[in-house]
C-alpha positions in Angstrom: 149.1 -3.2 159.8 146.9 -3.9 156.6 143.6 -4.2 156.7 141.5 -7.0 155.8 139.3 -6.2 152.5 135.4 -7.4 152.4 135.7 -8.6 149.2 135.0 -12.6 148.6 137.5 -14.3 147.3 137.1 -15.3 143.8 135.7 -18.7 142.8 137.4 -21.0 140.8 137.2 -21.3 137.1 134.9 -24.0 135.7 135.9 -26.3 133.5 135.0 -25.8 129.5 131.7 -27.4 128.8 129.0 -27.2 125.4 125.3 -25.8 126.6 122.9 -28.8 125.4 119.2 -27.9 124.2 116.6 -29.5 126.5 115.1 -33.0 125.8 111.6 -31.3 125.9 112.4 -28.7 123.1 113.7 -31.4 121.0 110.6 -33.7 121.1 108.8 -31.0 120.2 110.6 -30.0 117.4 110.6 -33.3 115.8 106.8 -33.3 116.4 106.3 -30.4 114.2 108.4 -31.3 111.3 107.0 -34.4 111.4 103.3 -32.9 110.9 104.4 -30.2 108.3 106.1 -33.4 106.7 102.7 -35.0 106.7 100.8 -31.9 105.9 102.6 -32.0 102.6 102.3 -35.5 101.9 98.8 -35.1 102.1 98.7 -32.5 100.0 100.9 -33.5 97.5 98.3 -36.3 97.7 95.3 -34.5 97.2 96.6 -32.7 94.9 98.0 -35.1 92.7 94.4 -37.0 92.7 92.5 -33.4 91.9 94.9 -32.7 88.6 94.3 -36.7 87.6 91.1 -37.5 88.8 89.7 -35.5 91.1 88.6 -32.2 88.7 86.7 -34.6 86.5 84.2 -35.7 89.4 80.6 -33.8 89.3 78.9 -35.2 93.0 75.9 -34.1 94.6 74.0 -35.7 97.7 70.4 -34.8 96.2 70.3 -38.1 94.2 67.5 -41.0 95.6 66.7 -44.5 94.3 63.5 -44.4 91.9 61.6 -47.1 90.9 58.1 -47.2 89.0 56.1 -48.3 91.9 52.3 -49.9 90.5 49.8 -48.8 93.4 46.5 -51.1 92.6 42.6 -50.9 92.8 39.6 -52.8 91.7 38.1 -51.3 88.4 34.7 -52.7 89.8 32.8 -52.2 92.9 32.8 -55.1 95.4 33.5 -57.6 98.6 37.0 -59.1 99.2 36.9 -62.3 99.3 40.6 -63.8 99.7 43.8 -61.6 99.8 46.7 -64.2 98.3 49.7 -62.3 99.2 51.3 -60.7 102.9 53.9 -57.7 103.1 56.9 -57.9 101.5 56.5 -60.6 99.8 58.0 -61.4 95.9 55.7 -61.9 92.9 55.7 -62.4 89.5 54.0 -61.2 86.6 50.2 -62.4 86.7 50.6 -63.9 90.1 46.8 -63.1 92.0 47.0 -60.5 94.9 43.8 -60.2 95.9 40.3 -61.8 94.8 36.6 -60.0 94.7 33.7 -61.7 95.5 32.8 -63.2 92.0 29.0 -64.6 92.5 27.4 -61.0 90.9 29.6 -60.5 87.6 28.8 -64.4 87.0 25.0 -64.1 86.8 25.7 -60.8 84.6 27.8 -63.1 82.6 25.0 -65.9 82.5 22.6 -62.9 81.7 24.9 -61.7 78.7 25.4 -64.7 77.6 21.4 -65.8 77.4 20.6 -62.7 75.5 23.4 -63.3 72.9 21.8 -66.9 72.2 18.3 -64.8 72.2 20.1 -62.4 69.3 21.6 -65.7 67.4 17.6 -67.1 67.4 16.6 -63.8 66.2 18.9 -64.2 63.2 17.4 -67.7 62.4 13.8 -66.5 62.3 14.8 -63.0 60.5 16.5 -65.5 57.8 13.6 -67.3 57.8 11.6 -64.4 56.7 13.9 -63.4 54.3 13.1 -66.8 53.0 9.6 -66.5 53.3 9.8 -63.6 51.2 11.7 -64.9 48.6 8.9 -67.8 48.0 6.4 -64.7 47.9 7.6 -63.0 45.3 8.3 -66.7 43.6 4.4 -67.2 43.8 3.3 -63.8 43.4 5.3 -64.0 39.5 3.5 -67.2 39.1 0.2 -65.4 39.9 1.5 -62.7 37.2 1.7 -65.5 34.6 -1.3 -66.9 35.2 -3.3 -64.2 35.4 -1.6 -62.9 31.9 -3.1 -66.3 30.4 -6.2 -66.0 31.5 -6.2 -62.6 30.1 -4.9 -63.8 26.4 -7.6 -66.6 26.9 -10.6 -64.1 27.9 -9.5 -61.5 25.1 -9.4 -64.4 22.6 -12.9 -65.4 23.3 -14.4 -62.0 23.9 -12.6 -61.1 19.8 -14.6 -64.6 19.0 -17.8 -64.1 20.4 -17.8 -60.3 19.1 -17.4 -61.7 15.6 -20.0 -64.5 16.1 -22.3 -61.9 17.4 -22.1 -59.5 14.8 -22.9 -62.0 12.1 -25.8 -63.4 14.3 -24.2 -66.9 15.4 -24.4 -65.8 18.9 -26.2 -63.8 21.6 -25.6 -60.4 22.8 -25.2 -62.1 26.4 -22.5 -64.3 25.5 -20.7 -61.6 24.5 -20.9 -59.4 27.2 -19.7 -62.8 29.3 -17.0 -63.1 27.6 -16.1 -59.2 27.5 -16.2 -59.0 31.2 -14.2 -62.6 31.5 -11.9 -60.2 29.2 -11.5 -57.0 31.8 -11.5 -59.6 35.3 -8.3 -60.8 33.5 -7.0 -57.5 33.0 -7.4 -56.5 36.9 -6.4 -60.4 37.8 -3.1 -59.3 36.4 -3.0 -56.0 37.8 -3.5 -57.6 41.1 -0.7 -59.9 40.8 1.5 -57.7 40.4 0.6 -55.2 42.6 0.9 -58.5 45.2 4.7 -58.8 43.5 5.5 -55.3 44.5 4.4 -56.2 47.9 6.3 -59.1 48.3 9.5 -57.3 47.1 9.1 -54.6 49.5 8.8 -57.5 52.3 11.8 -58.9 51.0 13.3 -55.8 51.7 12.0 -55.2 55.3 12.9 -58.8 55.9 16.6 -57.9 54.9 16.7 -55.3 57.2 15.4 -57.7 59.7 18.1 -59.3 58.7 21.4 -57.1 59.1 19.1 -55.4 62.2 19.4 -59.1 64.3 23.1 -59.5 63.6 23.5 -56.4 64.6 22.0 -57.2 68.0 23.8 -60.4 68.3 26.8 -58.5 67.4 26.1 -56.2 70.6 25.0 -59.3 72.5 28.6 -60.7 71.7 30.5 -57.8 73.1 28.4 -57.6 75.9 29.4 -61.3 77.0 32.9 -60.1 76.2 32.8 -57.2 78.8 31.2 -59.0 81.8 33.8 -61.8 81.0 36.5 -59.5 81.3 34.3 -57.6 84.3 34.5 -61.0 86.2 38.6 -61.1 85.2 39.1 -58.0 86.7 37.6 -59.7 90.4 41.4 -61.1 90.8 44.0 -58.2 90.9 47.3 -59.9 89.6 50.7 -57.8 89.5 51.7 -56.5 86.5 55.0 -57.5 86.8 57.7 -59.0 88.7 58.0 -57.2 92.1 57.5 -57.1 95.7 54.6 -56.2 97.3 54.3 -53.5 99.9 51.7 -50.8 101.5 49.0 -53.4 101.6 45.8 -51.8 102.3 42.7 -54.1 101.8 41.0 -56.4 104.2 39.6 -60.0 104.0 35.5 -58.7 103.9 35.6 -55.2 103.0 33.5 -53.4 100.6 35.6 -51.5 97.8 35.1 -49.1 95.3 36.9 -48.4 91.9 38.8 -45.3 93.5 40.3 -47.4 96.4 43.9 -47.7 96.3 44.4 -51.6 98.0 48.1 -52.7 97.1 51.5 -51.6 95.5 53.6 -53.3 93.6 57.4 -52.0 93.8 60.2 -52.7 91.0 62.8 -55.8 92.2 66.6 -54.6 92.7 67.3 -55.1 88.9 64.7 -52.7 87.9 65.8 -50.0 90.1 67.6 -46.5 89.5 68.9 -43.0 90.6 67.8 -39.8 89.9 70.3 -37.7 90.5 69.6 -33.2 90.9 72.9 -32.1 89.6 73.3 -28.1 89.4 73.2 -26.5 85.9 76.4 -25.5 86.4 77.7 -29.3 86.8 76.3 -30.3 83.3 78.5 -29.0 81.2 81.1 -32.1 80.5 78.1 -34.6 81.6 77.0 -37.3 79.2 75.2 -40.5 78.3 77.3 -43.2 79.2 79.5 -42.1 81.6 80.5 -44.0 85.4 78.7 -43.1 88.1 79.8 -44.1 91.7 77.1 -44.4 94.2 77.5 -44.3 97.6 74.3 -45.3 99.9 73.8 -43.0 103.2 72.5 -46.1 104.7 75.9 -48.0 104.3 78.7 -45.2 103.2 81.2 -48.3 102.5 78.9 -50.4 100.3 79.1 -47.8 97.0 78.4 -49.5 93.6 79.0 -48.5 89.9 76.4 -47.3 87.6 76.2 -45.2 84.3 74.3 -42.2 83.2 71.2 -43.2 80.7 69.7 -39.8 80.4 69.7 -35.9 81.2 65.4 -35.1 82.3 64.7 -32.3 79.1 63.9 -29.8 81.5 64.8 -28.4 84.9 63.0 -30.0 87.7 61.5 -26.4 88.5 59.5 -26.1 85.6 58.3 -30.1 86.1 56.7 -28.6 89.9 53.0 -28.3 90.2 53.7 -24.5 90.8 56.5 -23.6 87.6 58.5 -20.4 88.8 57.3 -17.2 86.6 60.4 -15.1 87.0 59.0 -12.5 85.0 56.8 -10.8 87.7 57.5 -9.2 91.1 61.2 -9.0 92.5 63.7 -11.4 91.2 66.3 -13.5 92.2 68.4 -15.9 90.9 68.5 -19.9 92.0 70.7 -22.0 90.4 68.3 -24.8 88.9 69.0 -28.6 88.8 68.6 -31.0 86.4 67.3 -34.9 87.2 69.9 -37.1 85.9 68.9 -40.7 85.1 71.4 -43.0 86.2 70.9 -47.0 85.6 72.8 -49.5 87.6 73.8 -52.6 86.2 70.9 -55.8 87.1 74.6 -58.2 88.1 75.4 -54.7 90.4 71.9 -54.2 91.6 71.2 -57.8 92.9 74.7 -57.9 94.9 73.4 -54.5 96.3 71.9 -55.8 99.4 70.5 -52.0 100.1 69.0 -51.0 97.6 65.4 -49.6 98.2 63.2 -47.2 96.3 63.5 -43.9 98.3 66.9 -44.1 99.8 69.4 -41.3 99.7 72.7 -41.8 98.0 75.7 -39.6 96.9 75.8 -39.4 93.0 79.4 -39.0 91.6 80.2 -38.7 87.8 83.2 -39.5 86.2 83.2 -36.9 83.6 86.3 -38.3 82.2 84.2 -40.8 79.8 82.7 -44.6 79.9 86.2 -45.9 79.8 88.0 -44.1 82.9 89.1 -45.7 86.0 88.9 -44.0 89.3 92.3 -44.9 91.6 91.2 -42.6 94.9 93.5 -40.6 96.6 96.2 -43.5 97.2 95.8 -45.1 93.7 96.5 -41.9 91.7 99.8 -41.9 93.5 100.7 -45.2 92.0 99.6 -44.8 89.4 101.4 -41.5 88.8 104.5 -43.6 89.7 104.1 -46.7 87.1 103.1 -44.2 84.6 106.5 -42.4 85.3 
């Protein structure tokens, strides 16, 4: 009898059939060329806009708006008697800020005034003088002439009466008359012109009176000139077209020359960037070139400016403490440069942000005035029209 084997039986064949990857696997595998195809795009892109555009750019975040803010005082000591403007408010050129109590630079003025009119009288009454000295000297020749007649007249008779006397027609005494008529005439004219030489010398002192009162009105003038112009400086005005901030004064106080009371800051036109670029980003920039400037305050509102001017020296040596590398251990920080950089009035007054102070992102276009920045998209296309 045969025996019954413990083997199984074997199973039937399957049918022929192709092993298919999983759905999961695939996903996934379209998922990462899809990325490494992006990965390239992108950095086909970037690198397309670094060899056309990109490699030409010198940016640095250490650029703020400047503007040449006017902070204002009294120049005289006094009471505030009216303040014209509030905070933030627009003025122009001239336009009153605040007023000083006037009342004590008028009565100087009035006092100034008084003593110049005193100083014009004292030239009248010196030129009067002068006059007066004139007509002196006038009389005092007359008096010369006169006297020098009388003299010719007294010598003529004293020659007669000697001759008469020595031939016995007349007396001794008549003759000695007649010689001392002779010798008063001599000192008469001696006298009258010693009273000429006085009279010039007076003329003289009268000159000098003279030059020495219009000198004094002269002084008088300019001191009616200064307390006008002390009584103009009672109204602060604004030196130019601004807005007016940091207001400090109060209606009533009691100010001093030293007091800082107002500032005037620059309007949006009048504006610019100084920009710290590195020494080592200075080589290729220039006077002229485009500038893009994008605001921290508003990243999407940049505008376009231009460089105006490279500061002569590193902003270092500009400090109130210069570096002195030439003592004590030494090590080496790379300086930076201020970099003017003006924007455009039409620009600035579209640019609703712009402030004195605020931070921007400087970026120069090294490439020269006349270059056009595309970004990272526009170099693409433009790399395809030019092809």
């Amino acid at each position: 009898m045969n025996a019954v084997s413990d083997k199984p039986a074997p199973a039937p064949a399957a049918p022929n059939m192709t092993v298919s990857p999983a759905p999961g696997r695939t996903r996934k595998r379209a998922i990462q060329v899809a990325a490494l195809a992006v990965v390239l795009l992108g950095f086909g892109l970037t690198l397309n806009w670094w060899l056309r555009e990109g490699r030409w750019i010198e940016s640095t975040d250490n650029a703020y708006v400047q503007g040449d803010i006017a902070v204002l005082g009294a120049r005289l000591e006094g009471d505030v008697a009216a303040i014209h403007v509030t905070d933030n408010q627009i003025v122009h050129a001239g336009d009153p800020l605040i007023t000083l109590d006037p009342a004590d630079w008028k009565l100087r003025l009035e006092q100034a005034r008084a003593a110049a009119a005193e100083a014009a009288a004292g030239i009248e009454t010196a030129q009067r003088q002068l006059e007066q000295a004139g007509s002196a000297i006038a009389q005092a020749d007359a008096m010369i002439d006169q006297a020098q007649a009388e003299w010719a007249r007294a010598d003529a008779d004293a020659g007669r009466t000697g001759t008469l006397a020595s031939a016995g027609w007349a007396s001794r005494q008549t003759n000695e008359t007649k010689i001392a008529d002779q010798r008063k005439s001599v000192a008469s004219v001696a006298s009258a012109r010693a009273q000429r030489d006085s009279a010039t010398q007076a003329l003289g002192v009268a000159r000098a009176a003279v030059a020495q009162a219009q000198a004094h009105k002269l002084t008088q003038e300019s001191a009616v000139q200064l307390a006008e112009r002390n009584l103009s400086y009672t109204v602060i005005r604004a030196p130019f077209d601004g807005i007016v901030g940091n207001r400090a004064a109060q209606l009533g106080q009691h100010i001093n020359p030293a007091l800082q009371l107002i500032a005037v800051t620059p309007l949006r036109s009048q504006l610019y960037v100084v920009a710290n670029f590195k020494e080592t980003q200075l080589r290729a920039i220039q006077p002229g070139q485009k500038v893009l400037l994008t605001p921290d305050i508003n990243s999407a509102d940049a505008i376009e400016a231009r460089v105006d001017s490279l500061a002569p020296a590193t902003g270092a040596l500009f400090s109130l403490l210069p570096p002195e590398n030439a003592t004590g251990n030494f090590t080496k920080v790379v300086q930076r440069v201020p970099v003017r950089i003006v924007i455009p009035a039409a620009t600035a007054a579209q640019a609703a942000w712009l402030r004195a102070g605020l931070s921007v992102t400087a970026e120069v276009d090294t490439r020269g005035p006349q270059a056009v920045r595309h970004g990272l998209f526009g170099s693409l296309a433009a790399l395809f029209g030019a092809g």
